[in-house]
N, C-alpha and C positions, 0 to 999 in steps of 0.2 A: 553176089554182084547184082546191082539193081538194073532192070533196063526199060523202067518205065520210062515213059515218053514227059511226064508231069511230076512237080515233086511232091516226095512221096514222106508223110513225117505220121507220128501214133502220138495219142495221148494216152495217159496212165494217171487219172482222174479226176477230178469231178466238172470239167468244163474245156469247152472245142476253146482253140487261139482265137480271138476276134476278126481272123481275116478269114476264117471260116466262112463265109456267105455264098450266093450265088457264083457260078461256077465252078464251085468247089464238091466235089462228093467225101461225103464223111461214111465210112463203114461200121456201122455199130454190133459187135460182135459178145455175145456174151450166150455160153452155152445154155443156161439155166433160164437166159432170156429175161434174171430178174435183177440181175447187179445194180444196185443204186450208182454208182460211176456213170456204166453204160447210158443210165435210163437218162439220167441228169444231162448228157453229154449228147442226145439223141434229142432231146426236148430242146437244146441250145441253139442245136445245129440248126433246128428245123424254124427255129423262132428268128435267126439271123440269116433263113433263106438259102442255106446250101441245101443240096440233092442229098439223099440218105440212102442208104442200102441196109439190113439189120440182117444178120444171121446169129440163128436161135433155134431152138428144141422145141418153142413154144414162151410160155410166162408171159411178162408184162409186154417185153420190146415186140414181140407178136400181134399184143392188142394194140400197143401203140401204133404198130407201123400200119395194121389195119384201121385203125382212126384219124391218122395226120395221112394216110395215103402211098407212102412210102412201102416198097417189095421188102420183103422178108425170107428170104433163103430157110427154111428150116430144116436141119439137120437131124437124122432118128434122137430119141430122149430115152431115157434109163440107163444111163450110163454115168461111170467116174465122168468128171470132168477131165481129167488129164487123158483118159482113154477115147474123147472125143475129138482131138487133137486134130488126125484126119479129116474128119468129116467136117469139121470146121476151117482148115486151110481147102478142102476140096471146093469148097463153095466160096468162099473168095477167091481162088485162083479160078474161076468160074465164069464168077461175075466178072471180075477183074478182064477177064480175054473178050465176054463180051463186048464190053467197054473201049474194047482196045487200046488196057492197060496191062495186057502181057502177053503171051506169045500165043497163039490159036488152040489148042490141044495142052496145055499147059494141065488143065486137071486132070485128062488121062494118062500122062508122063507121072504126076505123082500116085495116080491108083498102081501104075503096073509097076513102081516102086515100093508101096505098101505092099503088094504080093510079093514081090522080091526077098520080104523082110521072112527072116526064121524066127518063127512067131515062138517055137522054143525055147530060143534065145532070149527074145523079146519080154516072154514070161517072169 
């Protein structure tokens, strides 16, 4: 169930909708930090004027967000992609509370549920 306050939509590639601009924040997430999607869709946003956020390991959307001025959450690197999972929703559920677009303590409700997890199992 969603309970942001604003609505809430993803794209899945190569370019933000055109009503993308100012007042809009766009989150550009890609673990490797090098996805041509992401990069193309972060170069968009940023040219038709919305607010960007980037979370990454590092790569290009890192040097980008350090040259157009935009924050960059970075997440530890060396790792699978799909085993980054976490640390990549921990940091948008993050930002996101800061923002207040989700509930206060939202990323530590998912950490003490990654603990929860029998990483045995999970193996």
């Amino acid at each position: 169930m969603m309970n942001a306050p604003v609505p809430v939509t993803r794209v899945r590639g190569f370019g933000v909708p055109a009503w993308a601009g100012p007042g809009t924040l766009v989150v550009c997430t890609s673990y490797s930090g090098d996805t041509a999607e992401t990069l193309a869709c972060a170069r968009q946003a940023h040219a038709q004027g919305a607010a960007l956020l980037g979370v990454a390991s590092g790569g290009e959307l890192a040097r980008l967000a350090e040259e157009l001025g935009f924050p960059c959450a970075l997440v530890p690197g060396g790792k699978q992609p799909r085993a980054a999972l976490g640390y990549l929703f921990g940091a948008m559920a993050g930002a996101f509370a800061s923002c207040g677009l989700s509930p206060e303590g939202i990323a530590e409700e998912c950490a003490q549920g990654v603990e929860a997890c029998d990483r045995d199992v999970a193996a």
